[in-house]
C-alpha positions as a Python dict, from the first residue, in 0.01 Angstrom:
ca = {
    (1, 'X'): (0, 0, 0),
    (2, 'X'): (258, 224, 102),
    (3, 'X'): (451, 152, -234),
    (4, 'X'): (135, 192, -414),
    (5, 'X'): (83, 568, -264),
    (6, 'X'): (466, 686, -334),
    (7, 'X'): (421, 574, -693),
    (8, 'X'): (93, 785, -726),
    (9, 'X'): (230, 1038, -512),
    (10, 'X'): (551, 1065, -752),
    (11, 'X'): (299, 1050, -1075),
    (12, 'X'): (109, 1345, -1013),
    (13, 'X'): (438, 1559, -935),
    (14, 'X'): (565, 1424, -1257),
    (15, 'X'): (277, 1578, -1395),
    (16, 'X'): (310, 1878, -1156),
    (17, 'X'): (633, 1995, -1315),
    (18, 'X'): (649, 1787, -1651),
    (19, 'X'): (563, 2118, -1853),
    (20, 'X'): (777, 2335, -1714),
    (21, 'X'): (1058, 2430, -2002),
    (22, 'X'): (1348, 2622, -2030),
    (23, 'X'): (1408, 2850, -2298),
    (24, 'X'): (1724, 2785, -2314),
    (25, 'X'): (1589, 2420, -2412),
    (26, 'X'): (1423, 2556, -2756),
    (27, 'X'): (1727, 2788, -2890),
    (28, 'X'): (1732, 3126, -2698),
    (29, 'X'): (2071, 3219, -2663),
    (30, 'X'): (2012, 3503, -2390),
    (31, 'X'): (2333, 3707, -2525),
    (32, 'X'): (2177, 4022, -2571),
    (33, 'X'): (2233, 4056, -2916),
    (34, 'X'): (2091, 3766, -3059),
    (35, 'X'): (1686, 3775, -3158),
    (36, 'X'): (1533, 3526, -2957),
    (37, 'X'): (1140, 3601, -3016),
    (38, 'X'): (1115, 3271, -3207),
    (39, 'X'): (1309, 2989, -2991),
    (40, 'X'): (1090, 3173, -2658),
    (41, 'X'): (716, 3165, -2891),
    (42, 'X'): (825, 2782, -2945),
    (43, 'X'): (893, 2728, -2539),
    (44, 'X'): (559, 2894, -2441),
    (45, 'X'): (355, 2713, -2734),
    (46, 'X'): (536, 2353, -2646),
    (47, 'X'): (433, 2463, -2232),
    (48, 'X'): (75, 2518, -2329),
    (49, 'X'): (20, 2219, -2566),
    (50, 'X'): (105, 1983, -2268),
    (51, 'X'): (-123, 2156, -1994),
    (52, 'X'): (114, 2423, -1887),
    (53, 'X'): (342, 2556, -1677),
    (54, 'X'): (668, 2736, -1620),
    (55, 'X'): (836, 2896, -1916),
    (56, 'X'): (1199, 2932, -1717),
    (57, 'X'): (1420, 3235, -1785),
    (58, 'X'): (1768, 3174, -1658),
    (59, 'X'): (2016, 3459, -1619),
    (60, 'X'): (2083, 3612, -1950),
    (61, 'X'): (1999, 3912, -2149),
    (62, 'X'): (1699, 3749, -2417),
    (63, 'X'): (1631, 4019, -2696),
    (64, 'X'): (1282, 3984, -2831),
    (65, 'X'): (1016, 4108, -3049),
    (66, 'X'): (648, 4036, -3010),
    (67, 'X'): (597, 3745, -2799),
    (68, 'X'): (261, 3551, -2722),
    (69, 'X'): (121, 3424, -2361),
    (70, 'X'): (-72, 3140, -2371),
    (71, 'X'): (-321, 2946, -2150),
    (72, 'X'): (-205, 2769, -1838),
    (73, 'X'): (182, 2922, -1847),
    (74, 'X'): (364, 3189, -1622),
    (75, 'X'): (697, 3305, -1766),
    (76, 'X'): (954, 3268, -1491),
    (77, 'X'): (1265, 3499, -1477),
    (78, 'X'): (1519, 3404, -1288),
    (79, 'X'): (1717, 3656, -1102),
    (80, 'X'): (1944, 3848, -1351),
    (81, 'X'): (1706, 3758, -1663),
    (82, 'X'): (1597, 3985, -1865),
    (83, 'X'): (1373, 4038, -2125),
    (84, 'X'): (1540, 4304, -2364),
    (85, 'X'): (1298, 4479, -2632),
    (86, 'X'): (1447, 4438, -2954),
    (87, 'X'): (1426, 4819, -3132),
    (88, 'X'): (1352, 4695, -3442),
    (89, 'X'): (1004, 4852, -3504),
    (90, 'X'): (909, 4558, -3744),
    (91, 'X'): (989, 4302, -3499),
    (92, 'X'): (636, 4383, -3273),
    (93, 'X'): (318, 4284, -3329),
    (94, 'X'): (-80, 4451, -3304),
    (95, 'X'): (-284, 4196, -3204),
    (96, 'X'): (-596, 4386, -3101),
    (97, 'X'): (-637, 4747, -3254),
    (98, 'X'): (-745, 5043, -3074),
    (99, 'X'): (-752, 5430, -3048),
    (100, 'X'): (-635, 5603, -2709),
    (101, 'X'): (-794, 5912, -2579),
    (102, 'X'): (-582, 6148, -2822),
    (103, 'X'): (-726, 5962, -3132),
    (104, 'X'): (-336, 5776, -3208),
    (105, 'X'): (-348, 5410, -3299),
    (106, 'X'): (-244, 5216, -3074),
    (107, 'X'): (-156, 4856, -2932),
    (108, 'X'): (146, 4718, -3049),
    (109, 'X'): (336, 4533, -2744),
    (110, 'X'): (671, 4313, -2684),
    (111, 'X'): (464, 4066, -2415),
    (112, 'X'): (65, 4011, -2498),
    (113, 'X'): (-181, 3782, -2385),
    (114, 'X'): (-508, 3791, -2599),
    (115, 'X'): (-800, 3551, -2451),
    (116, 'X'): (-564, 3315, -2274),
    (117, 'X'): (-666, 3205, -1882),
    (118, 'X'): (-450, 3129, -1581),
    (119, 'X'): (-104, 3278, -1704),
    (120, 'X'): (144, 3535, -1498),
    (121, 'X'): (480, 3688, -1500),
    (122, 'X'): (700, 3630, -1223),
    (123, 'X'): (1011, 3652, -1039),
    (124, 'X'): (1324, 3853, -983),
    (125, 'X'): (1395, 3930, -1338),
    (126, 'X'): (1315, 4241, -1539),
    (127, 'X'): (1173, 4316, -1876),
    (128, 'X'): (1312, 4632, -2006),
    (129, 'X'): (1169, 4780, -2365),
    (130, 'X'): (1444, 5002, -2429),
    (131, 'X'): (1193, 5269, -2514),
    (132, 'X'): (1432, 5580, -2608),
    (133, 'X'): (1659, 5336, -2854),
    (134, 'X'): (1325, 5233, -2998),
    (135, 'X'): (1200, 5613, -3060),
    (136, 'X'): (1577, 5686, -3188),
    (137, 'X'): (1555, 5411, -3491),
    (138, 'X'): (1196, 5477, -3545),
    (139, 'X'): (1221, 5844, -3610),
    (140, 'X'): (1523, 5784, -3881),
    (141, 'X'): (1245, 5640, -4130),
    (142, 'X'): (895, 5792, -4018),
    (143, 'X'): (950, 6142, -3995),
    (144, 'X'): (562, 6261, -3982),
    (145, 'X'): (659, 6415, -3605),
    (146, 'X'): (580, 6237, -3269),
    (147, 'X'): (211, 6303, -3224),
    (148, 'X'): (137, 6108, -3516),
    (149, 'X'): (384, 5839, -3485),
    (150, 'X'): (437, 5746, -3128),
    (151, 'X'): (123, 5535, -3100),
    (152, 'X'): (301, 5277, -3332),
    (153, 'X'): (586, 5199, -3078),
    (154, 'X'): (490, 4901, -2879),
    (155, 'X'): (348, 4863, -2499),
    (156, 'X'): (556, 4674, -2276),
    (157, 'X'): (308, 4458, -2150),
    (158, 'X'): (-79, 4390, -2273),
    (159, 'X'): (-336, 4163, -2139),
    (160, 'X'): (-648, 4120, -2330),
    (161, 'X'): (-967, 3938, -2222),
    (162, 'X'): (-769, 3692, -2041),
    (163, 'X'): (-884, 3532, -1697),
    (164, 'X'): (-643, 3481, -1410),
    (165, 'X'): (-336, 3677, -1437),
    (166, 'X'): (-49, 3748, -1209),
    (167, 'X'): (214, 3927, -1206),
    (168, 'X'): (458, 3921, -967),
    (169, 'X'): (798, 4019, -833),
    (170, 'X'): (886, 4097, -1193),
    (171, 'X'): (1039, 4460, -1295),
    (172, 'X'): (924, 4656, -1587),
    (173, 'X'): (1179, 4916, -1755),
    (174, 'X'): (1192, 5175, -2050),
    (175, 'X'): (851, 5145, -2214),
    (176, 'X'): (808, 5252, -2565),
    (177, 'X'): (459, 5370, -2501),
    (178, 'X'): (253, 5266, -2200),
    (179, 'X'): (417, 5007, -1989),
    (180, 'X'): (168, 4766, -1895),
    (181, 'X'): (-210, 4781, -1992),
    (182, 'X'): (-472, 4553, -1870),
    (183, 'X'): (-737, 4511, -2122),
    (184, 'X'): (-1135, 4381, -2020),
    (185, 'X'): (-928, 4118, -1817),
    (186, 'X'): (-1075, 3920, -1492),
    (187, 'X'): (-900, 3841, -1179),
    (188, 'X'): (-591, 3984, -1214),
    (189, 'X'): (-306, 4001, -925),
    (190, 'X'): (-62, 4254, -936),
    (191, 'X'): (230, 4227, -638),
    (192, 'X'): (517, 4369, -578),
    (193, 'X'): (609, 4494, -925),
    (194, 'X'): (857, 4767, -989),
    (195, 'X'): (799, 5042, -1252),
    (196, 'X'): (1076, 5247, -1397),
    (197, 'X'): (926, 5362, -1759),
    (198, 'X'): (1031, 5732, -1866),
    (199, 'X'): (1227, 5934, -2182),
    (200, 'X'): (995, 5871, -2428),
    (201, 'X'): (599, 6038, -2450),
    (202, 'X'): (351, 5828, -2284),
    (203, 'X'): (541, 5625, -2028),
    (204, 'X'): (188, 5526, -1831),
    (205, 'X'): (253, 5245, -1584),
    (206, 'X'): (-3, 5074, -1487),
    (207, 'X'): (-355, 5091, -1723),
    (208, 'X'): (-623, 4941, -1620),
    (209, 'X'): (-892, 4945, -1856),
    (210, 'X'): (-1245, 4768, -1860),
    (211, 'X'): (-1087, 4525, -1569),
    (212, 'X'): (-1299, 4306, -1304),
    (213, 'X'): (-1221, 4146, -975),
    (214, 'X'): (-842, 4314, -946),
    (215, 'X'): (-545, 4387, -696),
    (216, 'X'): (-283, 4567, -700),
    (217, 'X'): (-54, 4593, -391),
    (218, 'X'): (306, 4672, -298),
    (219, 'X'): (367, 4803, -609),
    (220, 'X'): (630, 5093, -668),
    (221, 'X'): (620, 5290, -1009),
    (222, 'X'): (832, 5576, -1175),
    (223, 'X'): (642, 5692, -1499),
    (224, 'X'): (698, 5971, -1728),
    (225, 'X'): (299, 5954, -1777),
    (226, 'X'): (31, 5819, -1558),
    (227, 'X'): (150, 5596, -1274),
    (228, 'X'): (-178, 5436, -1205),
    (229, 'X'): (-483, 5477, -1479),
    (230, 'X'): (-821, 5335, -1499),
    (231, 'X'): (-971, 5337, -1858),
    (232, 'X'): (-1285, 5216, -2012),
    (233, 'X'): (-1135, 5233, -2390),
    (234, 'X'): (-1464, 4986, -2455),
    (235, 'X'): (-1862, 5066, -2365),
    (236, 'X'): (-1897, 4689, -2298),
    (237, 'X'): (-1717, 4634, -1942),
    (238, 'X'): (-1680, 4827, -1660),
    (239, 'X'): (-1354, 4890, -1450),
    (240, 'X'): (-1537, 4691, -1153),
    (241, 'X'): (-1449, 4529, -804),
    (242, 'X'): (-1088, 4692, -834),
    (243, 'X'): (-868, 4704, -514),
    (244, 'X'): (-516, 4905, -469),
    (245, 'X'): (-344, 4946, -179),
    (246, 'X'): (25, 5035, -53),
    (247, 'X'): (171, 5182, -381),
    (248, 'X'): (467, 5451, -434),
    (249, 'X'): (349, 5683, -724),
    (250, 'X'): (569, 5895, -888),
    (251, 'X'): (490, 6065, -1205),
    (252, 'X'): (518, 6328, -1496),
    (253, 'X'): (160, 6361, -1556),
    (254, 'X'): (-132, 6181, -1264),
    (255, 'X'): (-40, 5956, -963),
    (256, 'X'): (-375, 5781, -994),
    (257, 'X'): (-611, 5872, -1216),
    (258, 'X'): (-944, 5716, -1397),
    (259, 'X'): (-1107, 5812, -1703),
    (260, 'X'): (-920, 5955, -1941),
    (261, 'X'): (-1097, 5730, -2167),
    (262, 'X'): (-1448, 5670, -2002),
    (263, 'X'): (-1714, 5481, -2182),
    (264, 'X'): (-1769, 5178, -1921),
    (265, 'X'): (-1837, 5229, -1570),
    (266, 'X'): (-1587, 5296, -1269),
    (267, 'X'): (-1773, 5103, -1009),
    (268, 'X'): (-1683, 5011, -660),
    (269, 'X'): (-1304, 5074, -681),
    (270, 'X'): (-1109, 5097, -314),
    (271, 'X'): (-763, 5288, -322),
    (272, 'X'): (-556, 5325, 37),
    (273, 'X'): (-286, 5368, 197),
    (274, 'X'): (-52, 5532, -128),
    (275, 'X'): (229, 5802, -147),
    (276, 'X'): (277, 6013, -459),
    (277, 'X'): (562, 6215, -481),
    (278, 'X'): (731, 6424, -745),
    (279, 'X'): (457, 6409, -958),
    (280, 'X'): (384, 6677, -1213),
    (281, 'X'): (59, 6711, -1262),
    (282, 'X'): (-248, 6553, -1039),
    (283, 'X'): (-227, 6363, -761),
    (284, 'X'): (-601, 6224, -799),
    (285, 'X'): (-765, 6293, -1116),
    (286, 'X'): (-1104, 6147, -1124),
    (287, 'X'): (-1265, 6211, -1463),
    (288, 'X'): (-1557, 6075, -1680),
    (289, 'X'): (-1616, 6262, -2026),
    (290, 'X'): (-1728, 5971, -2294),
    (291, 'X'): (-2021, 5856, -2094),
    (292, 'X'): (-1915, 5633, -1793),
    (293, 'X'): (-2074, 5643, -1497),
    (294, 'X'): (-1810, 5718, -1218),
    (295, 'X'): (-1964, 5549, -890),
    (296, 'X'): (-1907, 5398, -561),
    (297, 'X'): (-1538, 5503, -563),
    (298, 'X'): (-1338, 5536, -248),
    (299, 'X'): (-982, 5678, -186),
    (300, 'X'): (-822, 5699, 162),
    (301, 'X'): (-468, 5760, 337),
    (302, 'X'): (-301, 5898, 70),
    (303, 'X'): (27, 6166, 112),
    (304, 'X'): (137, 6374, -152),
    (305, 'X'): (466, 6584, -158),
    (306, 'X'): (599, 6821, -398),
    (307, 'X'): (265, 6778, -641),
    (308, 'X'): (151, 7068, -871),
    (309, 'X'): (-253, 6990, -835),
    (310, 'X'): (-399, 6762, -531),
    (311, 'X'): (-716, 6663, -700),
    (312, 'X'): (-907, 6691, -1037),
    (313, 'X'): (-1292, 6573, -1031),
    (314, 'X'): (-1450, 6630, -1370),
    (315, 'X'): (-1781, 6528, -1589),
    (316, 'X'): (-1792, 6606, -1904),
    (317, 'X'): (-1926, 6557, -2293),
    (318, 'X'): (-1590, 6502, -2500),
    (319, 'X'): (-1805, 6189, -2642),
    (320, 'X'): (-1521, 6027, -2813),
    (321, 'X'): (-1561, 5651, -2960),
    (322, 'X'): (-1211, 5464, -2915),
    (323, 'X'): (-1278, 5155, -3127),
    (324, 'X'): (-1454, 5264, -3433),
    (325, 'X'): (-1697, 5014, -3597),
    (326, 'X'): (-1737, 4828, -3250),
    (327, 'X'): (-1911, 5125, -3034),
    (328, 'X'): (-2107, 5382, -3086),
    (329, 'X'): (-2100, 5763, -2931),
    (330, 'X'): (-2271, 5735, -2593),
    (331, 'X'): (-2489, 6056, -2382),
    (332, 'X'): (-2329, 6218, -2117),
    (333, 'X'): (-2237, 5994, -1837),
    (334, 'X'): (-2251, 6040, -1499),
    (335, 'X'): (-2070, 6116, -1144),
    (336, 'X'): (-2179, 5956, -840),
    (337, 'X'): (-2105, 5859, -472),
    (338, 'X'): (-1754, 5897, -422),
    (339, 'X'): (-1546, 5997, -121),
    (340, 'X'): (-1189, 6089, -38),
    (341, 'X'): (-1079, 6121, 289),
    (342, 'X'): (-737, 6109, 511),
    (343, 'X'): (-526, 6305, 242),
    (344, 'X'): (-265, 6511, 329),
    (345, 'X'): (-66, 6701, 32),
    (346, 'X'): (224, 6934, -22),
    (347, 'X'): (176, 7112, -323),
    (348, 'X'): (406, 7225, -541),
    (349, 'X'): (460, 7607, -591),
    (350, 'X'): (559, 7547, -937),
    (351, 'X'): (217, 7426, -1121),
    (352, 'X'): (27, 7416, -1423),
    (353, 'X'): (-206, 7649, -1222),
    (354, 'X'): (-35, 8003, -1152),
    (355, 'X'): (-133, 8054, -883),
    (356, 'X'): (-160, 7719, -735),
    (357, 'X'): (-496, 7612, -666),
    (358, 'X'): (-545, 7266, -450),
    (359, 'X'): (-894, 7106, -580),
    (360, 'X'): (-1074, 7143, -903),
    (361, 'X'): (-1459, 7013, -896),
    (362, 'X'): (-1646, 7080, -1195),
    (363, 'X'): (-1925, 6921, -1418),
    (364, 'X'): (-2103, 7075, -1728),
    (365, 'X'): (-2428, 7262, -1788),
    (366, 'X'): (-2726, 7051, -1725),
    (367, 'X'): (-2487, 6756, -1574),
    (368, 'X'): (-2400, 6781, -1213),
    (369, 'X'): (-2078, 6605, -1012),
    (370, 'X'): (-2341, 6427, -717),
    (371, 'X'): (-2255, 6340, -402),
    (372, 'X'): (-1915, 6349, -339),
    (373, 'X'): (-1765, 6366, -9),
    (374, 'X'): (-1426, 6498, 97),
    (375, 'X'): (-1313, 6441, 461),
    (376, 'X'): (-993, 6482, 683),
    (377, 'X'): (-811, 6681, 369),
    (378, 'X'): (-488, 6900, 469),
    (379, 'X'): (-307, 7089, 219),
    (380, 'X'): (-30, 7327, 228),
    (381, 'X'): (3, 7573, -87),
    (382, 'X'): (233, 7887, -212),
    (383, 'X'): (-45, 8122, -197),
    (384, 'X'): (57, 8422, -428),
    (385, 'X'): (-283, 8525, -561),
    (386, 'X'): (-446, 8887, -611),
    (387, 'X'): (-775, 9061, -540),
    (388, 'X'): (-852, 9031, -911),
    (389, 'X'): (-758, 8690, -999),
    (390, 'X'): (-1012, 8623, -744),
    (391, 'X'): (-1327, 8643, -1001),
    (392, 'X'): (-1161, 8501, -1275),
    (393, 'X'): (-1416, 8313, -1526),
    (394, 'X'): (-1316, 7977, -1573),
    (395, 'X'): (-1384, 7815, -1888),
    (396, 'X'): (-1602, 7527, -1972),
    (397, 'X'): (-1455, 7372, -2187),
    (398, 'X'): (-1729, 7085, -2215),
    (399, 'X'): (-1626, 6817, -2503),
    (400, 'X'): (-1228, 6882, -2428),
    (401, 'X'): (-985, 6690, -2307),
    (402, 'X'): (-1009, 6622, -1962),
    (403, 'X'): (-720, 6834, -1799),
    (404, 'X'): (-630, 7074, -1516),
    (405, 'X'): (-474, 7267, -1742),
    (406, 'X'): (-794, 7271, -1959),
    (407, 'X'): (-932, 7502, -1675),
    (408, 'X'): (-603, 7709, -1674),
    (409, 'X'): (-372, 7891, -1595),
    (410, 'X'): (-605, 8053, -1317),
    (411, 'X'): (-873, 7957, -1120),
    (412, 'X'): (-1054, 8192, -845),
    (413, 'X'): (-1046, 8013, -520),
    (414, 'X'): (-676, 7895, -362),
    (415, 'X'): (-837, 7578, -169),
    (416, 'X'): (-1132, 7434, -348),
    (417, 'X'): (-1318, 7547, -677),
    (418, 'X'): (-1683, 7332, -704),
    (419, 'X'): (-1874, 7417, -1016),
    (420, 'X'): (-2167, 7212, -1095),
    (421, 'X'): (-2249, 7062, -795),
    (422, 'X'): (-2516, 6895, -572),
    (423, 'X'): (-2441, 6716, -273),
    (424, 'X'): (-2132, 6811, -196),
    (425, 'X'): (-2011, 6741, 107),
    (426, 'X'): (-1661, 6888, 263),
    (427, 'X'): (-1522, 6774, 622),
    (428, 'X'): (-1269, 6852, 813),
    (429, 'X'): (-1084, 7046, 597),
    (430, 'X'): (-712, 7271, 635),
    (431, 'X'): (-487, 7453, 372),
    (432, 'X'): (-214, 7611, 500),
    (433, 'X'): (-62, 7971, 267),
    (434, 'X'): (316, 7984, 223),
    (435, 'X'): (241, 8390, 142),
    (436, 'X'): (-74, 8553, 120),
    (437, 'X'): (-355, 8522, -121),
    (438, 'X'): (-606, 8727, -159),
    (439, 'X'): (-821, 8460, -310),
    (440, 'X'): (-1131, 8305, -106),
    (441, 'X'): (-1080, 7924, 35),
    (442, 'X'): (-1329, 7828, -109),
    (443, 'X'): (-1634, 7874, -448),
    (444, 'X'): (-1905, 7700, -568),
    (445, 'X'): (-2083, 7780, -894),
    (446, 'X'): (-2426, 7676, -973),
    (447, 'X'): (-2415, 7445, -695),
    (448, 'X'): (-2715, 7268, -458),
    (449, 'X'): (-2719, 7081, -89),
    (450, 'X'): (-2341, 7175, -14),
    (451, 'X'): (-2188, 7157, 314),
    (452, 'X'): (-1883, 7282, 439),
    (453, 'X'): (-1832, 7193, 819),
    (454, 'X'): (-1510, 7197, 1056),
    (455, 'X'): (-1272, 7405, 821),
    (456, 'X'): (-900, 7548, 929),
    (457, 'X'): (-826, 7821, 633),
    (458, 'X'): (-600, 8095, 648),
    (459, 'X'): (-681, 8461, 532),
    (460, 'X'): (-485, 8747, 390),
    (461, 'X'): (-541, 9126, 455),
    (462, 'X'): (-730, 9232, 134),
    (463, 'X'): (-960, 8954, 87),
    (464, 'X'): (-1337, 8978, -4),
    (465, 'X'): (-1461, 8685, 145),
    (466, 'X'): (-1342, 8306, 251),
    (467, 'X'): (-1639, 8156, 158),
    (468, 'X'): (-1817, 8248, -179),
    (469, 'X'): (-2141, 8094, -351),
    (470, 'X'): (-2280, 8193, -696),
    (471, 'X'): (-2590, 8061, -796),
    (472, 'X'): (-2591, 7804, -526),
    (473, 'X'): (-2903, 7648, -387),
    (474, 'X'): (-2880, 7539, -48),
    (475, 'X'): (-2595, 7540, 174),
    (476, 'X'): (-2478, 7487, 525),
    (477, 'X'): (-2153, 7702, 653),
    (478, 'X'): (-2021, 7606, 1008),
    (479, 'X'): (-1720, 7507, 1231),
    (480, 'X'): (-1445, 7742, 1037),
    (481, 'X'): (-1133, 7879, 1204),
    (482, 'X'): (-985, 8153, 1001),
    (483, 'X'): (-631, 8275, 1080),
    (484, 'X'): (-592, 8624, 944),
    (485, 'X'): (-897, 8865, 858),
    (486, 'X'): (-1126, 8891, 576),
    (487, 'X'): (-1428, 9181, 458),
    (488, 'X'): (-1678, 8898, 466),
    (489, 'X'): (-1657, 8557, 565),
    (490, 'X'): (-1914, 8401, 365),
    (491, 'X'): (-2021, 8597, 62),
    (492, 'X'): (-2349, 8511, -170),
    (493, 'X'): (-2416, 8611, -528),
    (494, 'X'): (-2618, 8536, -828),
    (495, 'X'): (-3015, 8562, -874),
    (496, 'X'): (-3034, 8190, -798),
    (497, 'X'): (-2878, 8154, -481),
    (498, 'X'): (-3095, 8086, -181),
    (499, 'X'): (-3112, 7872, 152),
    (500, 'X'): (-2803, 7955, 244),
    (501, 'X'): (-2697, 7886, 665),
    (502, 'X'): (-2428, 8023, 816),
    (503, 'X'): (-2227, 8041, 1134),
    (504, 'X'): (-2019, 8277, 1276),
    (505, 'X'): (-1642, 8174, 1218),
    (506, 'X'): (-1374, 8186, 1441),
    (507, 'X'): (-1082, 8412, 1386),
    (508, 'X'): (-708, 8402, 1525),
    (509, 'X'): (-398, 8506, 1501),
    (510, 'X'): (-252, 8472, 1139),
    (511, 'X'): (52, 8353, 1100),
    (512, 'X'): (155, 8511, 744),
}
């Protein structure tokens, strides 16, 4: 009996491990100079055809064009493996054809998995697309100029309709375009990854787009584009059931950000416990403009330090259609139920926005941002704006991109700027003035049911009011400390405004 059981016991491990191949096996030389696409498309396809497994990476420098994941098989690099991008332009592959939110073709990638289940990316290798070598060969024989041409340089890393994916451990390196991008996928682990993608345009680092049942944890990313970016490229499924937690963000562009391209929902997605640092443009950019309906989002405990613009919330009607003949141009969409709370930001005095502002909230005519709730928000900012600069009218802009310099280079209020508004709920709030600004804390245009309670703002000699509605239909002031002095504290205006409730504010001793 006993012999009987150790022979079984050996069979199945036999089985366990019988698929797992080494590249070396098929032909890859790992030299660094040798193409090796084909001998590692023949290891993955021979690990597939016999159930799967390990495709095994030893130590070695493999260059590569295009190469296909398949069902059942997780490449494995060893430590000191890497996957080198060959930057050959004609060596990469599109497998699945789409436009991005600036209307460039795109999809091209050096790793892609298209309807495959159960496959991952692992271990203490690296995969490094050697993105500005790429760009340097590319531009010697298509010389139409980089915003027509860059969306032909391949992704590091795509996942498309696949099921089960993991990636783990693994560092990503020197993107062409966007570094990985997670297409319509399901239950996808990301751990532990490192992200280093910048010197060429649209470094992004982690895309989400159309993605259910996902987490992403431990992660640490350096992008010269989006760190972290929801999308909804497709109108036939939602970003959904997302979790992120514990990441490092630094960026040239957002630190998180959803909805660049918007026509699927953003539903029930959980972000805590991130840092962003260094980044250049938002810290949180929350934005819906083809038609998705942003809902049920929550962000907590994140720090920001040395970022030009906290936060970016934003509805609007840009419409756009990203894969022509398979969707259609979708109404407005929506914005819905989401809070932010425990954030505390250092912004940059150097912004997009001159003077710095610290939160932009705006929909469109007719389309309101609903029911948003900030909470526990501290942010320190340069001050530096006038008397003047304090009614400045801020444009539209409703069917353009979704940016904060869209609504630039000025906006009216230093701390928060809500335009389009109902329910909108701010808690607990402080911003802190490096200099004076003669700008109010805080305005709301054509605005209903807000509430500002338990504020800490500072004031500067000259300034009309802390507080200023236009238009706004219901509101509750109450619980502000003001250091400094002001004319008014809360001023009203507009034919429209009613139902407004106030209480008095405190006042101390300012300490510009």
């Amino acid at each position: 009996m006993k012999g009987t059981l150790f022979l079984l016991l050996s069979i199945l491990c036999l089985h366990g491990y019988a698929a797992d191949v080494n590249v070396k096996d098929f032909g890859a030389t790992g030299d660094g100079t040798t193409l090796d696409s084909k001998a590692i498309q023949q290891a993955i396809d021979a690990c597939t055809k016999q159930g799967g497994g390990k495709v095994i990476f030893p130590a070695g420098k493999y260059l590569s064009g295009t190469i296909v994941i398949k069902d059942n098989v997780t490449l494995l690099l060893q430590k000191d493996a890497l996957i080198l991008g060959s930057t050959d332009i004609n060596h990469y592959d599109n497998i699945d054809p789409f436009m991005d939110g600036l209307g460039i073709d795109v999809g091209w990638a050096l790793l892609v998995a298209v309807d495959a289940k159960n496959i991952g990316i692992e271990g203490e290798g690296a995969i490094d697309g050697q993105g500005s070598k790429l760009k340097a060969q590319h531009v010697l024989t298509d010389t139409r100029g980089e915003a027509k041409i860059w969306g032909r340089r391949p992704f590091l890393l795509r996942i498309v309709r696949c099921t089960g994916v993991t990636v783990r451990g693994v560092s990503l390196y020197y993107a062409a375009a966007w570094t990985s991008h997670y297409f319509q996928s399901r239950q996808i682990l990301i751990e532990q990854v490192k992200i280093v993608s910048h010197g060429v345009a649209h470094n992004d680092g982690m895309d989400i787009d159309g993605c259910q049942n996902v987490q992403i944890r431990d992660c640490d990313v350096e992008s010269g584009d989006d760190a972290l970016c929801f999308k909804t490229t497709s109108s036939t499924m939602a970003c959904k059931d997302i979790t992120v937690t514990r990441l490092r963000l630094k960026s040239n562009q957002a630190a998180i950000k959803m909805g660049t391209e918007s026509m699927a929902p953003f539903e029930d997605i959980n972000i805590s416990h991130c840092d962003i640092y260094d980044t250049r443009n938002g810290g949180i950019k929350l934005l819906t403009v083809d038609g998705a309906h942003l809902r049920r989002v929550n962000i907590s405990d994140i720090t920001m330090k040395n970022v030009r613009t906290p936060m970016l919330l934003r509805l609007g009607s840009r419409l756009t259609v990203f894969r022509k003949g398979k969707d259609t141009q979708q109404p407005t969409g929506s914005f819905d139920q989401v809070v932010i709370r425990n954030v505390k930001a250092e912004a940059a005095a150097d912004a997009q926005l001159k003077p710095p502002s610290g939160i932009l909230i705006t929909g469109v005519p007719g389309h309101t941002i609903n029911n948003v709730t900030l909470e526990n928000i501290e942010i320190s900012l340069a001050g530096g704006g006038t008397a003047e600069q304090a009614h400045h009218a801020v444009p539209e802009a409703i069917d353009q991109y979704p940016e904060v310099k869209t609504f630039g280079p000025l906006i009216p209020a230093y701390g928060i700027w809500a335009r389009h508004v109902k329910g909108l709920k701010l808690k607990n709030i402080r911003f802190h003035l490096s200099s004076p600004d003669l700008r109010p804390a805080f305005i709301a245009e054509d605005g209903e049911q807000i509430e500002l309670t338990d504020w800490q703002v500072s004031a500067s000699a000259g300034t009309e009011s802390i507080v200023r509605f236009e238009n706004v239909r219901g509101a509750v002031v109450r619980g502000f400390t003001v250091k400094g002095k002001a004319a008014a504290f809360v001023k009203t205006e507009g034919e429209a405004s009613k139902g407004i409730k106030t209480s008095k504010a405190k006042y101390v001793k300012a300490d510009l």
